[in-house]
C-alpha positions in Angstrom: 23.4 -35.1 -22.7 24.1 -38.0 -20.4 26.0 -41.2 -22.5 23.7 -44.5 -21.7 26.5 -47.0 -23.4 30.3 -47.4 -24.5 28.6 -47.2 -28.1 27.0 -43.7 -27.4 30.3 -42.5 -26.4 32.1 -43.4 -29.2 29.0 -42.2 -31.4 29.9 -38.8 -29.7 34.2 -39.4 -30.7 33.2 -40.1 -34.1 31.0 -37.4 -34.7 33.4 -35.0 -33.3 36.1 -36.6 -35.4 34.1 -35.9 -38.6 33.1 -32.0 -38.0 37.0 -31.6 -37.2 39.3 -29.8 -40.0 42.9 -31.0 -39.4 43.8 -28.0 -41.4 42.1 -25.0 -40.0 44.8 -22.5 -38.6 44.0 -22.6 -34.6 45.9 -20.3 -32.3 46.6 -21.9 -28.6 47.2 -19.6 -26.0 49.0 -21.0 -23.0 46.1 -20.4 -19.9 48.4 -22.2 -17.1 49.1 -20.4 -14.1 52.4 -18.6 -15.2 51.7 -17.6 -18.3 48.3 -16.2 -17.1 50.5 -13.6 -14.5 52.3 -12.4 -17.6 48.8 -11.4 -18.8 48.2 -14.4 -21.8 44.3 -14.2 -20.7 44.8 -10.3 -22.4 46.7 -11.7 -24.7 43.5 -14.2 -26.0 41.5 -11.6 -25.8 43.0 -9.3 -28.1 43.7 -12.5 -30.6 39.9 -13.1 -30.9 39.4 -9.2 -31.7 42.0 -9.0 -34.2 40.4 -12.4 -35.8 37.0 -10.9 -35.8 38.4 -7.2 -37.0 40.1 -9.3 -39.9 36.7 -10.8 -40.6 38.4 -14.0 -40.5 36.6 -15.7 -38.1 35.4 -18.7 -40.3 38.7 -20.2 -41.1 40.4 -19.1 -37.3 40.2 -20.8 -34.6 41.1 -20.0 -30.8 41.9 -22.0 -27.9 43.4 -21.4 -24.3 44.9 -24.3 -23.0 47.0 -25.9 -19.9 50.4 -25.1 -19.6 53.1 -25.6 -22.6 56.1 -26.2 -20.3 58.2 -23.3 -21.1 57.1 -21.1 -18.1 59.7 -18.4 -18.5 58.9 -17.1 -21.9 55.6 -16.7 -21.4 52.7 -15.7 -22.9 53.2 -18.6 -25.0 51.5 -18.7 -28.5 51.6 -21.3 -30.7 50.0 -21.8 -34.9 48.8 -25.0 -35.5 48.7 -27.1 -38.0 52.5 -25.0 -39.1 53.6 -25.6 -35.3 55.1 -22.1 -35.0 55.9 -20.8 -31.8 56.0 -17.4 -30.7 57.4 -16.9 -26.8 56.8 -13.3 -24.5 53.7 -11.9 -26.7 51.9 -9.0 -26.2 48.8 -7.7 -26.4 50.3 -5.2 -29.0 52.2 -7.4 -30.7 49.4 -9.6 -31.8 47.5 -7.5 -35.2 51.0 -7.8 -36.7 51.8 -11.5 -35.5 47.9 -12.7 -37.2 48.9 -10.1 -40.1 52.1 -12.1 -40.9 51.2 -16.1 -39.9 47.7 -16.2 -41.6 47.3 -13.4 -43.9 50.9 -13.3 -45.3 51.5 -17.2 -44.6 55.1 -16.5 -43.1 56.1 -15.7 -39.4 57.0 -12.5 -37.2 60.6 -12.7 -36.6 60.6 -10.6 -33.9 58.3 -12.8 -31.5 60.2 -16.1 -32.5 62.6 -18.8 -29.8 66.1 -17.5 -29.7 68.7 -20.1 -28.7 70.5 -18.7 -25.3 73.6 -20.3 -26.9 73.8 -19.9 -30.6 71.9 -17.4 -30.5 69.2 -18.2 -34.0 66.2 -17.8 -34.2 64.1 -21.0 -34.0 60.5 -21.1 -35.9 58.7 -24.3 -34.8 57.9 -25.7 -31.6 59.4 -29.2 -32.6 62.7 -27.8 -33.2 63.3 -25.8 -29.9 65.7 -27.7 -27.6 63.4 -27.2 -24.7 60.6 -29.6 -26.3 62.7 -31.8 -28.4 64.7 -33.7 -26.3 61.3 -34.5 -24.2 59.1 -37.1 -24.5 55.7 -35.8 -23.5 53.2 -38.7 -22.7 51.5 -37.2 -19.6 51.7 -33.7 -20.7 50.7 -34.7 -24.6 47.2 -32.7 -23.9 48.8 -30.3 -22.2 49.3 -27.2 -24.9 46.7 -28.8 -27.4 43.5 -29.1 -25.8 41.0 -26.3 -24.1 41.1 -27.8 -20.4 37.6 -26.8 -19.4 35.6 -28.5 -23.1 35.3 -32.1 -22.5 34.8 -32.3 -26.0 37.7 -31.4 -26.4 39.0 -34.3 -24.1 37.3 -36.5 -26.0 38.2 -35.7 -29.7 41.9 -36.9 -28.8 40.8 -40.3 -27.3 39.5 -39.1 -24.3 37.9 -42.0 -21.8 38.7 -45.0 -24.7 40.7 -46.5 -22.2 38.3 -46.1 -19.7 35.3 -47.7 -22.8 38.2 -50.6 -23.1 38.0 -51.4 -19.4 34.2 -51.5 -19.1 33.9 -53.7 -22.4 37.1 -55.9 -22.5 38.5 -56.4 -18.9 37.9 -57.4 -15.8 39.0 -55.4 -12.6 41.7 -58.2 -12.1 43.1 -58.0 -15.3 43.3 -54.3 -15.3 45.5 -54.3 -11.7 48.2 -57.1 -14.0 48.6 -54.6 -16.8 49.4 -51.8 -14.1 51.8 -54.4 -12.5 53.2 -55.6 -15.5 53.6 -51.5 -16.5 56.3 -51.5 -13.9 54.2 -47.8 -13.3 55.8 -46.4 -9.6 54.1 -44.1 -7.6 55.1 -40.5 -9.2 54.7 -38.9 -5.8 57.9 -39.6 -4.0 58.0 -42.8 -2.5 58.1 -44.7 -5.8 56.3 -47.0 -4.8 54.6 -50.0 -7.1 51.2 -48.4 -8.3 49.8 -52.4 -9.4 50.8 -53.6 -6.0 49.3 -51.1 -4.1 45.8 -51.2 -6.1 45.9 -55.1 -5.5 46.6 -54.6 -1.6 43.4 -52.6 -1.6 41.3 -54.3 -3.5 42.0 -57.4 -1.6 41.3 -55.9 1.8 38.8 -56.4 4.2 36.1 -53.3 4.2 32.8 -52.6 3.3 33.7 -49.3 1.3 37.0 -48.5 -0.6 38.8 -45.4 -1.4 40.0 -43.8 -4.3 42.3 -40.5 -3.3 43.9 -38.2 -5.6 47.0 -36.5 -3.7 47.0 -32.8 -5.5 48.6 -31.6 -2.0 51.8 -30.4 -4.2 54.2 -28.7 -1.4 57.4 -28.6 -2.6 58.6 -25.5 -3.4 59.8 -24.8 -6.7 57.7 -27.6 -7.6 54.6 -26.9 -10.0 53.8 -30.4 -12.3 50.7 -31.6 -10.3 49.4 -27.9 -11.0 49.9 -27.3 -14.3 48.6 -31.6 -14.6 45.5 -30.6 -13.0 45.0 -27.5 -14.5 45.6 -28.5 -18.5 44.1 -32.0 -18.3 42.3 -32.2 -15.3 40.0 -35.6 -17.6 43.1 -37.3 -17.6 43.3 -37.1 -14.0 39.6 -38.1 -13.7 39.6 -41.4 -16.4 42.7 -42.5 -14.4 40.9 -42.7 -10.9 37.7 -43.9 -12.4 39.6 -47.2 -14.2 41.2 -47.4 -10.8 38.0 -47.5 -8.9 36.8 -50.3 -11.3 39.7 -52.1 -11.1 39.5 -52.2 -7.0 35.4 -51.8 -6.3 35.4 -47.8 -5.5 32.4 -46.0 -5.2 33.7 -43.0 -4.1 37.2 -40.7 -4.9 38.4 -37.8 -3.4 41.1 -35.4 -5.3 43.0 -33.0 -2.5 44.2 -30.0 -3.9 46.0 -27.1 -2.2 43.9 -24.2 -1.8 46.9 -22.2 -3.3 45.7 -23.8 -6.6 42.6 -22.3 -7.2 43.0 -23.0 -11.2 43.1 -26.3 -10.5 40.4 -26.2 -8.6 38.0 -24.4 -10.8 39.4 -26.9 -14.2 38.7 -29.3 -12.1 35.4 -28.8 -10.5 34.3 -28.1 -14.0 35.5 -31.4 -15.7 33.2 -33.3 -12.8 30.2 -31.7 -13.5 30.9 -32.5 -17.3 31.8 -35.9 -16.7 28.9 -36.4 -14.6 26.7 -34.8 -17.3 27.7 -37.0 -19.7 27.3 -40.2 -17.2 30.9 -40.3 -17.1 30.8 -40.3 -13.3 27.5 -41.0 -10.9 25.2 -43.5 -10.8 25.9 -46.5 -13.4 28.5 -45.4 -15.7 28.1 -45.1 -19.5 25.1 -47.4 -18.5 27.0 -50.3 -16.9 26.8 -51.6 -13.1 30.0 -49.4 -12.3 28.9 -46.4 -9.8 31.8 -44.2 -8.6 32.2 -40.3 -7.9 35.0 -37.4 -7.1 34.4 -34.8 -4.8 37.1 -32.3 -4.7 38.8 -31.2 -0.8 41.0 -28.4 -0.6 44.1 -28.6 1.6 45.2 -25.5 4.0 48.7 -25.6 2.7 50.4 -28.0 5.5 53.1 -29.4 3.2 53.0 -32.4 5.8 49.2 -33.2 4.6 51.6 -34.4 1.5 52.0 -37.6 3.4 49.5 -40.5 2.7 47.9 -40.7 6.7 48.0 -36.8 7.4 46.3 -36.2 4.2 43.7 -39.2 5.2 43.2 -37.2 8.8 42.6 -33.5 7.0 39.6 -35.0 4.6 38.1 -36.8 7.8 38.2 -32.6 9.5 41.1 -33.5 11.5 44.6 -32.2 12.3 47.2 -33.0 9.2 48.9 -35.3 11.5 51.0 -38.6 10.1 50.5 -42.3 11.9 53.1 -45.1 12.4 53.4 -46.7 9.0 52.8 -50.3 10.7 49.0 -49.9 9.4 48.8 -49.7 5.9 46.5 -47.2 4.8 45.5 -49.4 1.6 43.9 -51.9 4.4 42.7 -49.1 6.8 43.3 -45.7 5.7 40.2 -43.1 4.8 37.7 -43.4 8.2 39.3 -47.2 8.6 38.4 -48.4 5.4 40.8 -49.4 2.9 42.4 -46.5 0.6 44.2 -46.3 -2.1 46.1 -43.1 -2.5 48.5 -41.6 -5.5 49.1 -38.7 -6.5 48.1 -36.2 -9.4 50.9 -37.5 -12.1 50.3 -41.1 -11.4 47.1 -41.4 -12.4 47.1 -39.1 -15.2 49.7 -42.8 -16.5 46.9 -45.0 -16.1 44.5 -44.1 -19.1 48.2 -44.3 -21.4 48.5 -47.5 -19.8 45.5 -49.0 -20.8 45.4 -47.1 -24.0 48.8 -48.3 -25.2 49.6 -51.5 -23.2 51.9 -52.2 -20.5 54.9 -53.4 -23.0 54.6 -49.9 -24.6 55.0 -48.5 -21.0 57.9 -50.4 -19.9 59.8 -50.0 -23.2 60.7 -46.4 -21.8 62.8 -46.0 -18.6 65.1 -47.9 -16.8 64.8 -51.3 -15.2 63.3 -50.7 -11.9 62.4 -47.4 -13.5 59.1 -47.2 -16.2 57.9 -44.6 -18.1 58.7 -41.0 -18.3 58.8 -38.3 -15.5 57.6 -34.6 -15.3 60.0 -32.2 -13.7 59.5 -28.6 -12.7 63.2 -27.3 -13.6 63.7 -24.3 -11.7 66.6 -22.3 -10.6 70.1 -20.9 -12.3 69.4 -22.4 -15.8 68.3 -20.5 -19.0 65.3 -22.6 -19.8 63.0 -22.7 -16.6 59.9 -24.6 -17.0 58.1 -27.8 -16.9 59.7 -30.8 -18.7 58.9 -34.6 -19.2 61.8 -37.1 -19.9 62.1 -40.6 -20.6 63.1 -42.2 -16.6 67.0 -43.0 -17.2 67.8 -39.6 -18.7 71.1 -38.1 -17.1 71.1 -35.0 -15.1 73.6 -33.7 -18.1 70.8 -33.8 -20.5 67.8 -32.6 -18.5 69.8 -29.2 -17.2 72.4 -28.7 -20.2 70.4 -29.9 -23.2 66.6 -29.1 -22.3 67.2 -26.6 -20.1 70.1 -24.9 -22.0 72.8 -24.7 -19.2 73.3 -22.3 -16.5 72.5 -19.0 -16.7 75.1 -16.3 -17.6 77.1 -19.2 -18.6 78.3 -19.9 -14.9 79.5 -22.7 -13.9 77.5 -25.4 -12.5 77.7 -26.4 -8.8 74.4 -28.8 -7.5 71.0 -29.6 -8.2 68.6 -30.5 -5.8 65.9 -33.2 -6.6 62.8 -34.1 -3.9 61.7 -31.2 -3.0 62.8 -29.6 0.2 63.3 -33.0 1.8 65.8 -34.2 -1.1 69.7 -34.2 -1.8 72.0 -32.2 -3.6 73.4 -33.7 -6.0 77.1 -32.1 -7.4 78.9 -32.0 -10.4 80.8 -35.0 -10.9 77.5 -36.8 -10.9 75.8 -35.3 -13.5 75.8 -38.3 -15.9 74.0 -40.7 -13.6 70.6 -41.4 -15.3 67.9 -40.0 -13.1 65.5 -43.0 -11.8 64.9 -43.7 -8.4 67.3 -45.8 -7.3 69.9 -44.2 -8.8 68.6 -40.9 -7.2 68.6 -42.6 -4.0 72.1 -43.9 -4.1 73.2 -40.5 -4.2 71.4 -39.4 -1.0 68.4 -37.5 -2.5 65.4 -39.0 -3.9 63.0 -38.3 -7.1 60.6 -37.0 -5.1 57.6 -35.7 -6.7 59.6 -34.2 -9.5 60.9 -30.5 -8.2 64.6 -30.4 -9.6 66.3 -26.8 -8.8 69.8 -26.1 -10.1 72.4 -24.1 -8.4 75.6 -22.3 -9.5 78.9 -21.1 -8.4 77.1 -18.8 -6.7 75.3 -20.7 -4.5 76.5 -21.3 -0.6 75.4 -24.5 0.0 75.4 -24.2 4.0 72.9 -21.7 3.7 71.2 -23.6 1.2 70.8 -26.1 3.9 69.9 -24.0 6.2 66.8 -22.7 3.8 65.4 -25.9 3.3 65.7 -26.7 7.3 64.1 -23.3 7.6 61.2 -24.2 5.6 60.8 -27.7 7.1 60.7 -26.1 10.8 57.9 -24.4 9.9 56.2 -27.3 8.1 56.8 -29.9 10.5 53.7 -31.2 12.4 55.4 -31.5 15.4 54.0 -35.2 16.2 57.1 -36.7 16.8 59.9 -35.2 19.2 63.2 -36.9 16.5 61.6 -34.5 13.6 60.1 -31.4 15.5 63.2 -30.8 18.1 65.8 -32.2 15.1 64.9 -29.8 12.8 64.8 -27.2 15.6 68.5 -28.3 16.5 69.7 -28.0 12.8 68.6 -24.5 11.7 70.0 -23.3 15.1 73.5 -25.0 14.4 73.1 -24.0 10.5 71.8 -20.5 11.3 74.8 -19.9 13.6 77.6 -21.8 10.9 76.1 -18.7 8.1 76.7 -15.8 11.0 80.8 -17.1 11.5 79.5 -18.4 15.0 80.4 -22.1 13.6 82.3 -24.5 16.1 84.6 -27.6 15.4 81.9 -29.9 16.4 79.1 -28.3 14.9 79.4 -31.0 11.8 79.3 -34.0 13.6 76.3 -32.7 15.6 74.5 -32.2 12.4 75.4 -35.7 11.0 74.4 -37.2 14.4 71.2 -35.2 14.5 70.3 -36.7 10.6 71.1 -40.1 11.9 68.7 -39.9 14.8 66.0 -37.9 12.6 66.1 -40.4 10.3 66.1 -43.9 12.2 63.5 -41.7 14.9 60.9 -39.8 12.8 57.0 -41.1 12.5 56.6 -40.4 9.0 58.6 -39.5 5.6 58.8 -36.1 6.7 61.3 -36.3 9.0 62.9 -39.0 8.3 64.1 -37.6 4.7 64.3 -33.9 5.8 67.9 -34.3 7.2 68.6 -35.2 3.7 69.7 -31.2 2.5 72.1 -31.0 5.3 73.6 -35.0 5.3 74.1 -34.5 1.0 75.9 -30.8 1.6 77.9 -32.1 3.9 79.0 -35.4 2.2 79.9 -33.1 -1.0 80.5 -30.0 -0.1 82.2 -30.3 3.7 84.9 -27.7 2.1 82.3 -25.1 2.4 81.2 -26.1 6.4 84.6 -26.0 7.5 85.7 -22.7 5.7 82.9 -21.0 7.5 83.9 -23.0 10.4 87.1 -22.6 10.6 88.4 -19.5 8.1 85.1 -17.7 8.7 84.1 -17.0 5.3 81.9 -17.9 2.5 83.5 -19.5 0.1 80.6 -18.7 -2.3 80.3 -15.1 -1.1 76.7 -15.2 -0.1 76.5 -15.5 4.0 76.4 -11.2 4.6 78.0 -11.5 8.4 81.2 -13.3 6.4 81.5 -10.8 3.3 82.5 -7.1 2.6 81.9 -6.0 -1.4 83.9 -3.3 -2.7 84.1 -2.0 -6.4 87.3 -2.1 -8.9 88.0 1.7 -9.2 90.2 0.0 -12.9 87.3 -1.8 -13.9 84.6 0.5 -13.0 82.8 2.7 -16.0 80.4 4.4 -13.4 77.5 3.2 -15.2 75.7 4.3 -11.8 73.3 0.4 -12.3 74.7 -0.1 -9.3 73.9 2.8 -7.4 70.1 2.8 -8.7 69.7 -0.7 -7.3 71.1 -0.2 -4.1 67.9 0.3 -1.0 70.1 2.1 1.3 72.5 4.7 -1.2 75.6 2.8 0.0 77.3 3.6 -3.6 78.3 6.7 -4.5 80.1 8.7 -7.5 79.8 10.5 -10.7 78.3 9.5 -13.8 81.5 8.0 -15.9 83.6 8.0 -13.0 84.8 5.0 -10.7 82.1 4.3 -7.5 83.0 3.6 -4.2 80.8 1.4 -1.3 80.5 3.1 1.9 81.1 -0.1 4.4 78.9 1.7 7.0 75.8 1.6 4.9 76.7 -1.5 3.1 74.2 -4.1 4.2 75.7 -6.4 1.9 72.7 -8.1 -0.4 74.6 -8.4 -3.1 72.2 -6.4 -5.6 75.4 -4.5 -7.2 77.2 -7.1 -7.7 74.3 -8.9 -9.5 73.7 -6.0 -12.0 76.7 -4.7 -12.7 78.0 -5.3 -16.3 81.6 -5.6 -16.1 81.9 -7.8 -13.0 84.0 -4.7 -11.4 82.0 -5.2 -7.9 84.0 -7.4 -5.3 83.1 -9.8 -2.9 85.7 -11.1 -0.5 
């Protein structure tokens, strides 16, 4: 049914609106990407069997959605309109779970949040810590509606902001609201999303650009994903006001191929848009003509940069150019461009809806709005959060995500992706925005934020990330592709005990040149790991430098591990765990480590239960 006006569409909302029953029990199953790998799709399938064994079927209603956020305790299940949420469900679990929440009215206990730190059981969504300390604007659909029913899209004010923008506004006054937002470019460079649509609308060039960049490399780093995958319309209504606003025809959304639920949400929220006259030829009936056509990436975390990804959709080489042309005056084939990324637009529809004043009334002052994080690493609650910009560090780790794991004591985070900083402890009460960020050395990035513990040896946590960027770098420009080069061979030698009294200054002078040197963003921030490590933690360089050890116990040429025979129960965890039988004793009794064997990966000492394995 293709829509031939604004009225017609909201004909649609309003009709939808009426046949709705706030109060009919619906069960959402998380469909993102990790709770799908835990088996949630089984999970659905086994709910709408038990709903139709129960003969219930009337007055139940099921639903897989995008992803809730709260990654590690998937399957994720959640009651509505009584908000109860039920974490790690199972395909057995689920007659007695619909027995107790609709039949009996109360909740199974046994399936309920419990508190890493006080241990309770928490019932409702609303009152976990992980969701309510966030403030979930861009991820608001996320969790609530069925990704792949447009319907569904537009029963919670779906494409109103795009009816307002046809009806009420003129391009012009649609690129002041996004200026006066104060809305920043969400993936990495921050920089001013109003700006950058005026720039391109005002440039010379018979066709314009619309680009979506879905090209989400960083690892740890999953928002754009689980964006595109749970409200891929969001996505869509943003670049279509967008293309209005600067006289697009034509949009591209690049997404990696390693996404291919993304891909598939996505493809199918075109063809519904276009079926509706949402996209094509004379939208909703009015002059405006613009469509998407999806391109899939090859997973070149470099094709994250504006100009390389440009290159790729042209059936080029992912290669960056010199930032002196602007690619919103001659970016896509020459022609002006206007690029953000997956998160950004998804702000524009809220924008619109709500007003730029709402907008800016969250966040700092040269930081708007809220931010989506993927929190990964040593903390209890891993998963993907949104928080107000101007948050602290403190908050996002300790309060949302519930501290570090085992209760160890906290040591860095790293924001930015494999390119950003680490950050230490004594600045965990800065509020996270991106000057702030910047101040320290890192950057926000596109929102990847992964914590580290005691544990952690930050040298060779350097040397991972320079790892990584070696094989990522285009190799373009000789201050990037022989820099990085340079580093992992200095870093790589530092974790063996080959270290040398100049080694640190090298590095530092290497990150100077990198940075002042490099063609694009890619190398200049990717000496950013190594410069932050060595600003906060130099203790750690010069102890394997100079002391030849690992202060952290991690580097395997710099540590022997040994076991407590006083401590030791002889549990035998540790010997079950260990690839190359370098424990042995008898059940009960203390173990010993035969050195020879030892290969030193640390897998005892991770399991064992009284901490009686040594690492010196």
């Amino acid at each position: 049914m293709r829509l031939e006006s604004v009225t017609q569409l909201e004909e649609l909302r309003n009709r939808l609106l009426s046949e709705r029953d706030p109060s009919k029990n619906t069960i959402f199953v998380c469909g993102g990407t990790g709770c799908l790998s835990n088996g949630s799709a089984l999970v659905a399938e086994a709910f709408r069997d038990e709903i139709s064994a129960q003969n219930i079927d009337a007055s139940v209603e099921l639903k897989m959605t995008g992803c809730h956020g709260f990654c590690e305790r998937g399957p994720l299940v959640v009651f509505r309109p009584q908000g109860i949420f039920y974490q790690k469900v199972t395909v057995k679990s689920v007659p007695e779970i619909v027995k107790k929440t609709i039949i009996e009215k109360t909740h199974h206990e046994q399936y309920l949040y419990k508190d890493p730190n006080t241990k309770e059981s928490v019932t409702h969504e609303a009152d976990i810590p992980f969701y309510k300390h966030q403030v979930r604007w861009v991820l608001g659909h996320n969790g609530k509606i069925d990704p792949t029913n447009i319907d569904g899209y537009i029963l919670e004010n779906g494409y109103s902001a795009l009816s307002k923008v046809l009806t009420t506004m003129q391009p012009d006054e649609i690129i002041d609201q996004i200026e006066k937002s104060g809305l920043r470019g969400r993936g990495g460079g921050g920089f001013l999303t109003g700006r950058k649509w005026r720039t391109t609308k005002k440039a010379e060039g018979e066709v314009r650009y619309i680009i979506c960049n879905g090209d989400e490399g960083d690892p740890g780093a999953f928002m754009d994903r689980s964006i595109m995958e749970g409200d891929p319309h969001g996505v869509i209504e943003g670049m279509i006001i967008g293309a209005y606003a600067i006289g697009s025809s034509k949009g591209y959304i690049y997404v990696r191929m390693e996404y291919p639920l993304a891909v598939k949400n996505l493809l199918k929220a075109i063809e519904d848009a276009r079926a509706y006259g949402l996209l094509g030829k004379n939208i909703l009936g009015t002059p405006l003509s613009f469509d998407i056509e999806i391109n899939r990436g090859g997973g070149a975390f470099v094709c994250g940069e504006s100009s390389a990804l440009m290159t790729s959709i042209m059936g080029k080489a992912g290669e960056p150019r010199a930032k002196y042309i602007h690619t919103s005056e001659k970016g896509l084939w020459d022609m002006p461009t206007n690029l953000n990324n997956v998160e950004t637009w998804a702000n524009v529809p809220l924008i619109i809806s709500n007003g730029p004043d709402w907008f800016s009334s969250v966040g700092t002052q040269n930081s708007k709005g809220t931010k989506v994080f993927s929190l990964v690493g040593s903390v209890k609650n891993v998963g993907l959060v949104e928080v107000p910009m101007g948050l602290t560090l403190r908050e996002i780790i300790f309060d949302i995500g519930g501290g570090i794991i085992k209760d160890r004591k906290f040591k860095a985070v790293q924001t930015g992706g494999p390119s950003g900083g680490c950050i230490p402890e004594q600045y965990l009460d800065i509020p996270v925005d991106f000057d702030e960020l910047s101040k320290l050395g890192s950057m926000m990035g596109s929102g990847g934020m992964i914590v580290m513990d005691e544990n952690t040896c930050m040298v060779d946590v350097a040397r991972y990330f320079i790892n990584f960027l070696v094989d990522e770098s285009c190799g373009k420009c000789t201050p990037c592709r022989e820099g990085l080069r340079q580093m992992l061979t200095i870093l790589t030698r530092i974790t063996k005990g080959e270290g040398r009294a100049e080694d640190i200054k090298i590095l530092e002078d290497l990150g100077d040149g990198m940075i002042w040197g490099s063609l694009c963003a890619l190398g200049g921030s990717a000496p950013n790991p190594v410069l932050t490590t060595i600003q906060y933690f130099r203790n750690e360089y010069e102890a394997h430098i100079e002391k030849k050890q690992c202060p952290a116990g991690v580097c395997t040429e710099l540590i022997s591990l040994s076991i407590n025979p006083d401590a030791c129960i002889g549990c035998r965890r540790c010997a079950k765990v260990c690839s190359v039988s370098a424990i042995a004793g008898e059940n009960k009794k203390p173990h010993v480590i035969d050195q020879k064997l030892c290969i030193r990966c640390r897998a005892c000492y991770e399991v064992c239960p009284v901490d009686a394995v040594i690492i010196t």
